[in-house]
DORO-336084 format. One record per residue: residue number from 1; residue in three letters; x, y, z of N, C-alpha, C, O in turn. Coordinates in steps of 0.2 Angstrom, whole numbers, always signed. Layout:
- NUM:ALA:X:Y:Z:X:Y:Z:X:Y:Z:X:Y:Z
...
//
This chain:
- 1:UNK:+310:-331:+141:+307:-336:+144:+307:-343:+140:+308:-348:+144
- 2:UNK:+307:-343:+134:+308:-350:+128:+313:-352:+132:+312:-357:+136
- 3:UNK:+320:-349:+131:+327:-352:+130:+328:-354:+140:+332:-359:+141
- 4:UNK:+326:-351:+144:+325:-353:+151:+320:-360:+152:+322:-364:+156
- 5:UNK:+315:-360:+149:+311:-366:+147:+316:-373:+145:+316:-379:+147
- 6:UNK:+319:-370:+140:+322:-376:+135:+327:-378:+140:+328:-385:+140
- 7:UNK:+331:-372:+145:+338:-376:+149:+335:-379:+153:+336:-385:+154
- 8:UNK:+331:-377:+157:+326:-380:+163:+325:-387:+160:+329:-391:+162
- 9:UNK:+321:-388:+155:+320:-395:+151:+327:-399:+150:+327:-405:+149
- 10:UNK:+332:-396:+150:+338:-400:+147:+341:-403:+155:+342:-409:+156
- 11:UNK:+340:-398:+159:+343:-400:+165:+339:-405:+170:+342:-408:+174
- 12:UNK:+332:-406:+168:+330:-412:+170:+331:-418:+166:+332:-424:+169
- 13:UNK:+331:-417:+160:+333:-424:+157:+340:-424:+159:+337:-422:+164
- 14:UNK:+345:-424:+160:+351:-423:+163:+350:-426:+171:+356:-428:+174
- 15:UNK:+346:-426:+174:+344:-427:+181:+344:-422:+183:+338:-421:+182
- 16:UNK:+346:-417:+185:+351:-409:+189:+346:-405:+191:+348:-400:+195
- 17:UNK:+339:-406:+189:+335:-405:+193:+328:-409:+193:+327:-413:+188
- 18:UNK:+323:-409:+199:+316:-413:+199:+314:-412:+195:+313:-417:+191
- 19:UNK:+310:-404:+191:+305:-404:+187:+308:-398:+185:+314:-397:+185
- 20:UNK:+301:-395:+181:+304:-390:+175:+299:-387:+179:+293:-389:+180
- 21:UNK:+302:-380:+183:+298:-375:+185:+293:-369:+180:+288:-367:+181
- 22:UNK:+297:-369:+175:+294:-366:+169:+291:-369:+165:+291:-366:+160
- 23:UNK:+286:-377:+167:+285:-378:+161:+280:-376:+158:+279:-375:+152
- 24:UNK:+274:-374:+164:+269:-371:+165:+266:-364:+164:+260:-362:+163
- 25:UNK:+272:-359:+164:+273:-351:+162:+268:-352:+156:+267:-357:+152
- 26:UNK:+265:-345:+157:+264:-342:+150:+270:-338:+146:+273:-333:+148
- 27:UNK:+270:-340:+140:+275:-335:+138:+273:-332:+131:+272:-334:+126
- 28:UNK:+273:-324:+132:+269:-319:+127:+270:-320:+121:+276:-321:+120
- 29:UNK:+266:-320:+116:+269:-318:+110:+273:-311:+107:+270:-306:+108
- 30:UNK:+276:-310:+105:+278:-301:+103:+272:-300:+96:+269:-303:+92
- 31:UNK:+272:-295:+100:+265:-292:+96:+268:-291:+88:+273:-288:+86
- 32:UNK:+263:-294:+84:+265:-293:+78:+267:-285:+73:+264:-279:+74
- 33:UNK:+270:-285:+71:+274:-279:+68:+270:-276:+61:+268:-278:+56
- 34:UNK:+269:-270:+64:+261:-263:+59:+266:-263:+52:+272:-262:+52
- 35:UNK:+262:-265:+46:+264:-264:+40:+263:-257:+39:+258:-254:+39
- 36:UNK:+271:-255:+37:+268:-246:+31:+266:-247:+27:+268:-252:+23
- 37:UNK:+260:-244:+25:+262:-245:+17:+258:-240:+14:+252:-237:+16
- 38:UNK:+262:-239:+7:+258:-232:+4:+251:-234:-1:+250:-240:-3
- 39:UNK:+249:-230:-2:+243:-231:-7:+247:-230:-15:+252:-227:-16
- 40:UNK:+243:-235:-19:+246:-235:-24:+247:-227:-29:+249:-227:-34
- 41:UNK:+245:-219:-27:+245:-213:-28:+252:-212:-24:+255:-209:-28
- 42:UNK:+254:-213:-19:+257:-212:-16:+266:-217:-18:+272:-215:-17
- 43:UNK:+265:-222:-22:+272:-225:-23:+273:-222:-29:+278:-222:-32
- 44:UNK:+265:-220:-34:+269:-218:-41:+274:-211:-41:+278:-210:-45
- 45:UNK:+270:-208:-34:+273:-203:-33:+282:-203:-30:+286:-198:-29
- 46:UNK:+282:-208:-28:+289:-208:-25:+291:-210:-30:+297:-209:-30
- 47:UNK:+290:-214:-35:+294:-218:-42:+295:-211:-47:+299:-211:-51
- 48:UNK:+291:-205:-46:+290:-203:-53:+297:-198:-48:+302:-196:-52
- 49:UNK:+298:-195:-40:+301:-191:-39:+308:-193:-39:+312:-189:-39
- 50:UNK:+309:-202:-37:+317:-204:-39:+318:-203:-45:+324:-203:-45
- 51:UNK:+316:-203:-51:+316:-204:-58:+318:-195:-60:+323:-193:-63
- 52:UNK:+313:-193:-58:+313:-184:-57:+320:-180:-58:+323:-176:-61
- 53:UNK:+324:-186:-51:+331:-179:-47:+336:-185:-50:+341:-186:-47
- 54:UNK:+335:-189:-55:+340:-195:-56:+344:-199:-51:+349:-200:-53
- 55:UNK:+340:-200:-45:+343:-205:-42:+346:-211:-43:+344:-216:-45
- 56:UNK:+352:-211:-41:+357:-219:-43:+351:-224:-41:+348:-227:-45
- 57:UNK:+350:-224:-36:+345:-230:-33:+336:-231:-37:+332:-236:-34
- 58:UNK:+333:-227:-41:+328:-225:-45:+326:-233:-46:+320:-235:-45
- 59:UNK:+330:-235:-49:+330:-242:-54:+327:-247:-49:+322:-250:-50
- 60:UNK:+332:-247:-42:+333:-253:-39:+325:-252:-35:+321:-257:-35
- 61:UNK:+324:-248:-33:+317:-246:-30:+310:-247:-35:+304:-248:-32
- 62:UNK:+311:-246:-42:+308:-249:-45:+306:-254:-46:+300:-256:-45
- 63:UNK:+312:-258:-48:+311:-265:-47:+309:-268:-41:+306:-273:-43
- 64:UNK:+309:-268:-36:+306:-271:-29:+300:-271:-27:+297:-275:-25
- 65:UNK:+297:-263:-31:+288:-264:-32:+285:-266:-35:+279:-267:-34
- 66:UNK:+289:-268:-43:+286:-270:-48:+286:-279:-46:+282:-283:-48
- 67:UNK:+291:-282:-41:+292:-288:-42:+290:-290:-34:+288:-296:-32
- 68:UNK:+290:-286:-31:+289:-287:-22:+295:-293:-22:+295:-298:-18
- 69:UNK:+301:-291:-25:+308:-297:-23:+311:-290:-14:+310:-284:-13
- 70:UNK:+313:-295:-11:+316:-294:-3:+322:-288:-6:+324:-287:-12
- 71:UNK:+325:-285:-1:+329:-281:-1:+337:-284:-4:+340:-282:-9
- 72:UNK:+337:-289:+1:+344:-295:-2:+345:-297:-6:+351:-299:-7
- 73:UNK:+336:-299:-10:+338:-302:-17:+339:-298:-22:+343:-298:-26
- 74:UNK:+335:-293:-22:+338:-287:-26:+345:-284:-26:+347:-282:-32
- 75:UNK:+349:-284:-19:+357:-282:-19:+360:-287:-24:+362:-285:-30
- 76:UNK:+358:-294:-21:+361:-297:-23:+361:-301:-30:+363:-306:-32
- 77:UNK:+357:-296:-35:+356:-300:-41:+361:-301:-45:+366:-297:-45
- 78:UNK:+361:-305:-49:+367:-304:-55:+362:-306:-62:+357:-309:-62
- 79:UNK:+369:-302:-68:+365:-300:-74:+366:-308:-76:+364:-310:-81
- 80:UNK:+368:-312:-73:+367:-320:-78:+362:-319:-75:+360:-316:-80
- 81:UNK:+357:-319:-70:+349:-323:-68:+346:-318:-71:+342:-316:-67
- 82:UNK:+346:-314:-76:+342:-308:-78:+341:-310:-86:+345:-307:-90
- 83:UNK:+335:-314:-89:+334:-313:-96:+327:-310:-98:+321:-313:-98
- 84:UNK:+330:-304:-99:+326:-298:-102:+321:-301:-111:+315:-300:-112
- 85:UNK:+324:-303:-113:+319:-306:-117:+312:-310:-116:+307:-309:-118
- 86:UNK:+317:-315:-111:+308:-321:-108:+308:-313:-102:+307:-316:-97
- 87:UNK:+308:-309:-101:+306:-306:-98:+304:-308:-90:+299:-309:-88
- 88:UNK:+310:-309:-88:+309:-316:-81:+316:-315:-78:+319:-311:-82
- 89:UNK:+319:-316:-72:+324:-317:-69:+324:-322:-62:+319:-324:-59
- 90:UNK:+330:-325:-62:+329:-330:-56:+333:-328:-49:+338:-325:-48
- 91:UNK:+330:-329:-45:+331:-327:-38:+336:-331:-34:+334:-335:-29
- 92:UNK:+344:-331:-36:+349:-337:-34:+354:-334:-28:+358:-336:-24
- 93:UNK:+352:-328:-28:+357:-327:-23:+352:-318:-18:+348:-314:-20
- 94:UNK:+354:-318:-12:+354:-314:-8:+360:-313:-5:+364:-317:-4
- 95:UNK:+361:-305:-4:+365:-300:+0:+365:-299:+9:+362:-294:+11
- 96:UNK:+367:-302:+12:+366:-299:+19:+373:-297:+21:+378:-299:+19
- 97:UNK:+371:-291:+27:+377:-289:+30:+377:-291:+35:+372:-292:+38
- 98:UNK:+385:-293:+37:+387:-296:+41:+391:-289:+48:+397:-287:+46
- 99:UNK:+389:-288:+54:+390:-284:+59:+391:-277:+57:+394:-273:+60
- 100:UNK:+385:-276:+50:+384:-270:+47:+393:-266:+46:+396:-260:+48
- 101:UNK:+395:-271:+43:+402:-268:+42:+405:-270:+35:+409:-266:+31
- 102:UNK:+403:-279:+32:+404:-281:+27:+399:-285:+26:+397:-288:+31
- 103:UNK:+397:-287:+18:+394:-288:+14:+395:-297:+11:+400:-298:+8
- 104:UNK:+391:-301:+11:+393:-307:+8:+385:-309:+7:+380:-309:+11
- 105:UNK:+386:-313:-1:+381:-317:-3:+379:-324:-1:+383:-329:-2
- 106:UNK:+373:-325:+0:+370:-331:+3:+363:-336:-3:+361:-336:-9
- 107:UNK:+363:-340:+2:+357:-344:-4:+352:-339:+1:+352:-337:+7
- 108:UNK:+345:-338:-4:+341:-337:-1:+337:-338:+3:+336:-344:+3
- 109:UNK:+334:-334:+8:+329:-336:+14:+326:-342:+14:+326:-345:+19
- 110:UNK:+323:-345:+7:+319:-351:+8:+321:-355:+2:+321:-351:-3
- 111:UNK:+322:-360:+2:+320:-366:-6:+316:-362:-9:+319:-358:-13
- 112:UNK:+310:-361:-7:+306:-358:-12:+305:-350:-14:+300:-347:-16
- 113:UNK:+312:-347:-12:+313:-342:-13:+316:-343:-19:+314:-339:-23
- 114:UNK:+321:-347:-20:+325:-347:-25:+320:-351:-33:+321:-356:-35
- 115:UNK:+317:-345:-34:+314:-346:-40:+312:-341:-47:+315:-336:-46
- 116:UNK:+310:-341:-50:+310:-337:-57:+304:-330:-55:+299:-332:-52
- 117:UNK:+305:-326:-56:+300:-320:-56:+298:-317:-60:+303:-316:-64
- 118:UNK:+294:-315:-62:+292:-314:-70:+291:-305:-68:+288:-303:-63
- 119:UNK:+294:-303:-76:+295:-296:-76:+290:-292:-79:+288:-294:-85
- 120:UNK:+287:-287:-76:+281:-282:-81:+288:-278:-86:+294:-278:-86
- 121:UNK:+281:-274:-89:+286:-270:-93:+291:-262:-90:+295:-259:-92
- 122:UNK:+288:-262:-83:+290:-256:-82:+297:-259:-78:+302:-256:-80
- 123:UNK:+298:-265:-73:+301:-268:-74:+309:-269:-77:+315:-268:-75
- 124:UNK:+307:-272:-83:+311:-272:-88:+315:-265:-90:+321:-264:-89
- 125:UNK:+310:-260:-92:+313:-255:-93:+318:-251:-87:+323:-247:-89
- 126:UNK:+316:-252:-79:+322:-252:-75:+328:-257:-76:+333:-255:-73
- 127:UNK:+328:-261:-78:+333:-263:-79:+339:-262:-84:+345:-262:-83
- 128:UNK:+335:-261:-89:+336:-259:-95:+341:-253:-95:+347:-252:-98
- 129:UNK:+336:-248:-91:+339:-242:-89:+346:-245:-83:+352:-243:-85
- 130:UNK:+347:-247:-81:+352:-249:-76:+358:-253:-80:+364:-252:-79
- 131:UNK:+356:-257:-86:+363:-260:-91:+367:-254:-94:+373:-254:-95
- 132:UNK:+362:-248:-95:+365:-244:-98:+368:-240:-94:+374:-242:-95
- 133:UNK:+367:-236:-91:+368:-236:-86:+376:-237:-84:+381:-233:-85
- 134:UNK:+376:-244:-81:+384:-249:-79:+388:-247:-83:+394:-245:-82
- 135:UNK:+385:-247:-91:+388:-248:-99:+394:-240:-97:+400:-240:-98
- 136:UNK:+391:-236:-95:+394:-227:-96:+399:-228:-90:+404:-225:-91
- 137:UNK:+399:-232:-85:+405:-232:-81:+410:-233:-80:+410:-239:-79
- 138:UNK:+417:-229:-80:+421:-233:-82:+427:-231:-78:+432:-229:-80
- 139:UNK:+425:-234:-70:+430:-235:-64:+437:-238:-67:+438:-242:-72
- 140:UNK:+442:-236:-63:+448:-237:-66:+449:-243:-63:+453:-247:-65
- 141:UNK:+445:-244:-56:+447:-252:-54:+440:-256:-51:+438:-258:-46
- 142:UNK:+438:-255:-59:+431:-259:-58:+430:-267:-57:+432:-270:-62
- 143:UNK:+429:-271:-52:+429:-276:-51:+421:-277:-52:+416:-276:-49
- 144:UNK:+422:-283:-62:+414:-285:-62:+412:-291:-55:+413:-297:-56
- 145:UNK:+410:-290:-53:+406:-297:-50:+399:-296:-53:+395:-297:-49
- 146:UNK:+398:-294:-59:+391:-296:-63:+386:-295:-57:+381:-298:-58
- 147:UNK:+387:-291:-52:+381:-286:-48:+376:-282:-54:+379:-278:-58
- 148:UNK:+368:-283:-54:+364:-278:-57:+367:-270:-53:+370:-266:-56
- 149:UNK:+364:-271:-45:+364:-265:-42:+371:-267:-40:+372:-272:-38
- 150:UNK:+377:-261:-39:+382:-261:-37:+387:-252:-38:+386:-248:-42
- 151:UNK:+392:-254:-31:+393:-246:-33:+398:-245:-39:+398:-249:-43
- 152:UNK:+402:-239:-39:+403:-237:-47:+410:-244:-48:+411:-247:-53
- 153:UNK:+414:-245:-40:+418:-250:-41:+417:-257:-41:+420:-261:-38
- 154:UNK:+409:-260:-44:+408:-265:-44:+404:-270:-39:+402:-275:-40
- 155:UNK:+406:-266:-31:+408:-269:-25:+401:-269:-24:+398:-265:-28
- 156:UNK:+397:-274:-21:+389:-272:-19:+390:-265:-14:+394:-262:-11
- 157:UNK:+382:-266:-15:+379:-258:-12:+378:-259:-3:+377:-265:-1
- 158:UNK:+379:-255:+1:+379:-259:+6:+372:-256:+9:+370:-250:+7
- 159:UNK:+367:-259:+12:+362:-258:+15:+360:-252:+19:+355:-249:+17
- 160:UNK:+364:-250:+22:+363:-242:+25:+363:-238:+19:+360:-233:+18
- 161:UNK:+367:-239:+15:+367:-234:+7:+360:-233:+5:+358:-228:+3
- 162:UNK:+356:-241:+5:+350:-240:+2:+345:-237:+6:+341:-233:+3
- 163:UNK:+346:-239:+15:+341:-235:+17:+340:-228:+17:+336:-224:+19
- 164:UNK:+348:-225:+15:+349:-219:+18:+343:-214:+12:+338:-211:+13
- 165:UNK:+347:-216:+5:+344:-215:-1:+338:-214:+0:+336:-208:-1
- 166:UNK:+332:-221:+2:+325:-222:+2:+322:-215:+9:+317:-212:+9
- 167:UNK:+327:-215:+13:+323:-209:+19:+324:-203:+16:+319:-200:+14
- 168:UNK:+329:-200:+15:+331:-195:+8:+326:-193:+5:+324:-188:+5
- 169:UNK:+324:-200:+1:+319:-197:-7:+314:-197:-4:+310:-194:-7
- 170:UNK:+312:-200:+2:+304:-201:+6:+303:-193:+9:+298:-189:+10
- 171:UNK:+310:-191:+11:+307:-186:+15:+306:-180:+12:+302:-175:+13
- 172:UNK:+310:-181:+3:+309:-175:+0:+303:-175:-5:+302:-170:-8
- 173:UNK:+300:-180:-5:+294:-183:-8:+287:-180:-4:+281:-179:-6
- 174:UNK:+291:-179:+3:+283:-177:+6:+280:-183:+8:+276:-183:+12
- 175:UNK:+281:-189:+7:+276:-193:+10:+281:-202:+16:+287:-203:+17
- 176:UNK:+276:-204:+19:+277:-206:+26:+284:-211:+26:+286:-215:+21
- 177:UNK:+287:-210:+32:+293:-215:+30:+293:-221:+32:+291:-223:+38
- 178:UNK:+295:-225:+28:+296:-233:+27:+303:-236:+28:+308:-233:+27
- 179:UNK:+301:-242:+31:+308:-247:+30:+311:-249:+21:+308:-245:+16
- 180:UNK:+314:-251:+19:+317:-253:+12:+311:-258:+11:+306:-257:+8
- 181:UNK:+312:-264:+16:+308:-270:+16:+300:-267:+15:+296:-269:+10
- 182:UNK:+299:-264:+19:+294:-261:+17:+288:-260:+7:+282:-260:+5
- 183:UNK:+295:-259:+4:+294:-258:-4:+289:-266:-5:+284:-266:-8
- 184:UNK:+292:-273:-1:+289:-279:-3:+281:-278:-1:+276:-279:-5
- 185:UNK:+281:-276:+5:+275:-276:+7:+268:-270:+2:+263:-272:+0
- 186:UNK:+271:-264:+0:+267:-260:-5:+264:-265:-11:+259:-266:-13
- 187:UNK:+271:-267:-15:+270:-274:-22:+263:-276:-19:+258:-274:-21
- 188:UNK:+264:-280:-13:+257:-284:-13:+251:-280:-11:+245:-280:-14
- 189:UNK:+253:-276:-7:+246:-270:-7:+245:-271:-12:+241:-276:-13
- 190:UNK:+248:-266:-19:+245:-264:-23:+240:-271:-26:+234:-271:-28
- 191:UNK:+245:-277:-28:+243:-282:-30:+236:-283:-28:+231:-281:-31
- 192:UNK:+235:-285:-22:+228:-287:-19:+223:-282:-20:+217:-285:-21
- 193:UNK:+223:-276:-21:+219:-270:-19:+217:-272:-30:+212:-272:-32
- 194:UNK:+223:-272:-33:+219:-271:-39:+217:-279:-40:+218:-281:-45
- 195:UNK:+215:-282:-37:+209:-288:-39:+215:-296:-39:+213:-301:-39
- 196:UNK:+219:-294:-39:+223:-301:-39:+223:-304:-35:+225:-302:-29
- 197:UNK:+221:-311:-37:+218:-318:-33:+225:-320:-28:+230:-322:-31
- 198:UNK:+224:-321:-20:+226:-323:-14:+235:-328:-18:+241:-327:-18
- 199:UNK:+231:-330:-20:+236:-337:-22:+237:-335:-28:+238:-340:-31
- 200:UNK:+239:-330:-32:+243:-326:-38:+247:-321:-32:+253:-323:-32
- 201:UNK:+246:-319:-30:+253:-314:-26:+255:-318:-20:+259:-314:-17
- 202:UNK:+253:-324:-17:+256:-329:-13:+261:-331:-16:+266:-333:-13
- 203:UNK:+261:-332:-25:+264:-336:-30:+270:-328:-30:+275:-328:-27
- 204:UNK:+269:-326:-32:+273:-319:-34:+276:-317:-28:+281:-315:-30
- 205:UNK:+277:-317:-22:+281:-315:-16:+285:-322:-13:+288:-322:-8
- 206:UNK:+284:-328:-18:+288:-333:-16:+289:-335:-11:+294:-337:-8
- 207:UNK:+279:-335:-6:+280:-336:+1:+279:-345:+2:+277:-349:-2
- 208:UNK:+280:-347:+7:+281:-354:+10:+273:-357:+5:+273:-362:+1
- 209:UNK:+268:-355:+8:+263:-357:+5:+257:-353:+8:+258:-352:+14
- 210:UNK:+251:-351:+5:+247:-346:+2:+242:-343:+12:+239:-338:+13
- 211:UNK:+245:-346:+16:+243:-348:+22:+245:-341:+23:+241:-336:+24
- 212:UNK:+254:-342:+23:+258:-335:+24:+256:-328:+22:+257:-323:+25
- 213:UNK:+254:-329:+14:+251:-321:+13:+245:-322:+18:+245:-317:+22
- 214:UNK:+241:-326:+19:+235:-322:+22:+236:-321:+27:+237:-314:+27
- 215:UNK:+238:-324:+33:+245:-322:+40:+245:-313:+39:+242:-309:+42
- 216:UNK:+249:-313:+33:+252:-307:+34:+247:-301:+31:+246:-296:+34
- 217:UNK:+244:-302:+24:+239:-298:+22:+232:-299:+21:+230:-298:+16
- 218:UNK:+227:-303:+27:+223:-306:+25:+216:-301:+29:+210:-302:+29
- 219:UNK:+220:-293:+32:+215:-290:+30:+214:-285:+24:+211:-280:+24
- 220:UNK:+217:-286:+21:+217:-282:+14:+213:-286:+10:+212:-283:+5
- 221:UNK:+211:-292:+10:+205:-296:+8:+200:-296:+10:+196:-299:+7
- 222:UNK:+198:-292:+14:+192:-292:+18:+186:-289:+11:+180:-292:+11
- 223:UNK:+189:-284:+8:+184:-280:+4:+183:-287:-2:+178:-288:-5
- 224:UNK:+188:-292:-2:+188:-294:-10:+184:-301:-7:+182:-306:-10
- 225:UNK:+183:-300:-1:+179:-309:+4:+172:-306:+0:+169:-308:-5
- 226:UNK:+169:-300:+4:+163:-295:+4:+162:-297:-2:+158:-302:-3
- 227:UNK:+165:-295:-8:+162:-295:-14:+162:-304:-16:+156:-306:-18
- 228:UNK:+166:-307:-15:+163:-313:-15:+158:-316:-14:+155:-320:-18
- 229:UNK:+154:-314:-7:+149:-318:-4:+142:-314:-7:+136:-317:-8
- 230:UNK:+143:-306:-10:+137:-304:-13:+137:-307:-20:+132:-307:-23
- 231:UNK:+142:-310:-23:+141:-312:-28:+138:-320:-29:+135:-322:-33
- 232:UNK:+140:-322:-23:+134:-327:-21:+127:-328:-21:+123:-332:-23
- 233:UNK:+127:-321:-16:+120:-317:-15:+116:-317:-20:+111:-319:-21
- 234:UNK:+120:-315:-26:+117:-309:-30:+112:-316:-37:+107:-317:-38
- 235:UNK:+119:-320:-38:+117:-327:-40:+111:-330:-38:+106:-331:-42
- 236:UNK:+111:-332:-32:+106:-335:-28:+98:-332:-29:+93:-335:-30
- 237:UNK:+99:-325:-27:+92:-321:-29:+92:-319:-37:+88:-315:-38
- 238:UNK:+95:-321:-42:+93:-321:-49:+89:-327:-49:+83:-327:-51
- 239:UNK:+93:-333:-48:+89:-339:-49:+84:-339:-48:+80:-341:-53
- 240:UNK:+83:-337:-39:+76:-336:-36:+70:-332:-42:+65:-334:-43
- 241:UNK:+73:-328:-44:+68:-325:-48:+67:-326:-56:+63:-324:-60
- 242:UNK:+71:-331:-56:+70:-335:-66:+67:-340:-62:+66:-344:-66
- 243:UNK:+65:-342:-56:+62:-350:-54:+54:-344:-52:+49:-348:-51
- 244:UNK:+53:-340:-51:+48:-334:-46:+44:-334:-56:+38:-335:-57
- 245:UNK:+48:-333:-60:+42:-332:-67:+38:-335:-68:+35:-333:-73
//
């Protein structure tokens, strides 16, 4: 209805018709899209089960809940944006597939995508585990393109390899199946749920601005509003009662 809208419009500036028949149309929004996401019991348990059966992929699924980084910034990371010491990495490039047949790297989704992520320790030590890892391989026509995650001939990983992986270990895991992209979404679950402030994991998912996490998670705030406003409460009626002495 948009793009019938828009030609209708083009065709009256053009003269080619009187009015825009469409201008007036209601046009639906598509119903926003159900987040999965597991409980944070439930992702230790798929972390501790890829780790378990040595999943090639163990690291990389790691790293996406520890950082809530997008599917493509992950493919597409390289070991120059990775300094394990400042324990930080910079998010300069994404992976997308093009007609799910070949693979090419892009700038990231947004300007302010493209920025520094700071690594915990468990983090780290997925990567850690991944240098080493790369270190033991020794394809006879290994092409470095300095990919973190990449197959044993250096080529990036292609996205169906990931998801096939993540439904694999989900289904051998026992618990519910997820999209890849999905992993970003649990990161902030868990984020919000253990107390971190609206505007610390708005900052940490590299969204446009703090608006957008609420948009997207802003009933998973609901319990940390509640505690807000009795903390108000609870203020207000202490006073009352050192002014009541």
């Amino acid at each position: 209805m948009t793009t019938l809208s828009s030609a209708l419009n083009d065709a009256r500036r053009n003269h080619r018709l009187p009015h825009n028949a469409a201008r007036f149309a209601m046009i639906p929004r598509p119903p926003e899209p159900e987040l999965t996401c597991w409980s944070t019991s439930q992702t230790s348990a798929f972390l501790r089960h890829c780790h378990a059966v040595e999943d090639p992929l163990a690291d990389l699924f790691e790293l996406m809940v520890c950082t809530g980084m997008r599917k493509g910034e992950t493919l597409g990371l390289h070991w120059a944006d990775v300094d394990l010491d400042a324990r930080a990495l910079f998010v300069r490039w994404t992976l997308v597939s093009v007609n799910n047949s070949r693979s090419m790297l892009n700038a990231p989704k947004t300007h302010g995508s493209r920025a520094w992520v700071a690594l915990s320790t468990r983090a780290v030590d997925a990567l850690q585990r991944r240098r080493q890892c790369q270190q033991q391989v020794t394809a006879r026509h290994h092409d470095n393109l300095d990919l973190v995650f990449a197959r044993p001939d250096g080529q990036p990983l292609r996205p169906q390899y990931v998801l096939d992986h993540l439904r694999r270990l989900t289904a051998d895991a026992g618990l519910p199946a997820i999209r890849v992209h999905d992993l970003r979404h649990i990161a902030a679950t868990i984020m919000i749920n253990q107390g971190a402030p609206i505007a610390v994991v708005s900052k940490t998912l590299r969204h446009r601005n703090v608006a957008t996490t609420v948009d997207i998670y802003g009933h998973l705030t609901r319990d940390a509003a509640a505690d807000g406003v009795s903390a108000t409460c609870a203020a207000l009626d202490a006073a009352d009662a050192r002014a009541a002495c």
